[in-house]
Every structure is written in C-alpha cells, then in structure tokens.
N, C-alpha and C positions, 0 to 999 in steps of 0.2 A: 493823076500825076505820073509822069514817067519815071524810071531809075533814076537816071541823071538827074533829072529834077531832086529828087531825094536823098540823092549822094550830096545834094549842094546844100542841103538843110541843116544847121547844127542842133546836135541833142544838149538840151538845157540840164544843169547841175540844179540837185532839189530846193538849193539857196536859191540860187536864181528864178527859178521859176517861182518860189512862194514871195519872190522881191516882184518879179511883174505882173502875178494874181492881185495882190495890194495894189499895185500904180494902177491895173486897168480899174478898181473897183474904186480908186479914187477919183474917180468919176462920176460915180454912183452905182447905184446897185445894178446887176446882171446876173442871169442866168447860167451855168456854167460853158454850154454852148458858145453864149456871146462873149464870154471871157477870151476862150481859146479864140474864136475867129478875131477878135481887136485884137490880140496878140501876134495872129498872123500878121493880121492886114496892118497895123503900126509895124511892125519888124519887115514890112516890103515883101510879105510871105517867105524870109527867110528862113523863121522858128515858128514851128508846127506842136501845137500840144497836142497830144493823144489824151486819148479819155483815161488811159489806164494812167496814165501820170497824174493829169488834170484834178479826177474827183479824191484820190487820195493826198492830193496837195490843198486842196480844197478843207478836205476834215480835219487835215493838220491846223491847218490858219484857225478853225473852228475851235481846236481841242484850247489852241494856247490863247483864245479870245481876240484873238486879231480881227476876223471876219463874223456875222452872223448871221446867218439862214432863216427865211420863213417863205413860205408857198406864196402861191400866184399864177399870173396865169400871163402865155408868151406871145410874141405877137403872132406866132399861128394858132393861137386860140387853146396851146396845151398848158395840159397844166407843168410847173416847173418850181424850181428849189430857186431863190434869188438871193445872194449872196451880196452884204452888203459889210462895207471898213468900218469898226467900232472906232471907237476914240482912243483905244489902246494899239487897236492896228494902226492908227495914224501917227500915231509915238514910232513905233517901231516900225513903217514905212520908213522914216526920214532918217533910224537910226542903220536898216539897211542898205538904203541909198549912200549914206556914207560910207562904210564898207565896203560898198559896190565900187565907189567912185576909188576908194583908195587903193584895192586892189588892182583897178582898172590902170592906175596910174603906176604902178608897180610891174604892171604887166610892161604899159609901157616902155620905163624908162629900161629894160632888160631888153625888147624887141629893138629899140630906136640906137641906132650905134651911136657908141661914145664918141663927141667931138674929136678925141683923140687917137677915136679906132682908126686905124688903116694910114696912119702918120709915120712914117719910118725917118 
C-alpha cells in the first residue's frame, strides 16, 4: 500500500472498533485475521485494523463476555483462536449500535448547515 494510500485510511476510536469486531462476529465466528480483512473489505478498504489494535480489542470484548474464544483450525490449515458473539455481546451489540447511530446523527446535524445558515 503506498503513502497516499494510507493517508486516506481513517484510524478507528477503541469504541468503534470493539462496535465493528461485534457486527463482523455477528456473522459468526472468525479468526482474528478474518475479522480485520471483512472489516477492510466491508468499509471498501477504507479502515485497516492492525494487529496491535486488533488482538487487544479482541481480549477486551473477552474480558467483559461479549465475545468467546476456542481453537481450531484455518482454512490454510493453521491452527487459530476463533472468536465467536456470546448472547451478552448480542445485547450489547445493539446497545452500541445505538450509540453509534446517535452520535452519528449528532455528528451530523453540526456538519449539515442550518436551513437558516447563510440567510441574511
């Protein structure tokens, strides 16, 4: 990936990123690997997880029972950690999503000028 390429990447907030480890895993279960690359490849490879982000976002969702972990083995045949949404992470998916969505819309209505900006 070139510079440029990389300058056009935005870095994810730890919120965020533990809100899109949940949506990919509501999928079903994945390997940390295939977390990050659906995360790429759904965000049109906008948002790029690093490993160093990745696995300690990973242990977090673990620690507070959202997500849980058992071996396996990948489809290139290694073996791997597979991370799968408890029924407590499925709660509190839906409870972040909302969050998401309202800040989203907060964000919004601040970027979007007021029908009565620019009216003299």
């Amino acid at each position: 990936m070139s510079t440029k390429e990389q300058k056009k990447r935005i870095e994810l907030l730890q919120g965020t990123l533990d809100l899109l480890i949940l949506r990919t895993l509501r999928l079903g279960p994945a390997h940390g690997h295939a977390v990050a690359k659906a995360i790429e490849f759904n965000s049109d490879e906008v948002l790029q997880v690093e490993q160093g982000s990745l696995y300690p976002a990973l242990h977090r969702l673990i620690k507070r029972g959202w997500i849980s972990v058992e071996g396996g083995t990948s489809e290139n045949n290694r073996r791997a950690k597979f991370y799968r949404l408890t029924t407590k992470g499925r709660r509190q998916l839906a409870v972040e999503t909302g969050k998401w969505e309202k800040l989203a819309g907060a964000i919004a209505r601040i970027l979007r000028p007021a029908a009565h900006e620019g009216k003299s």
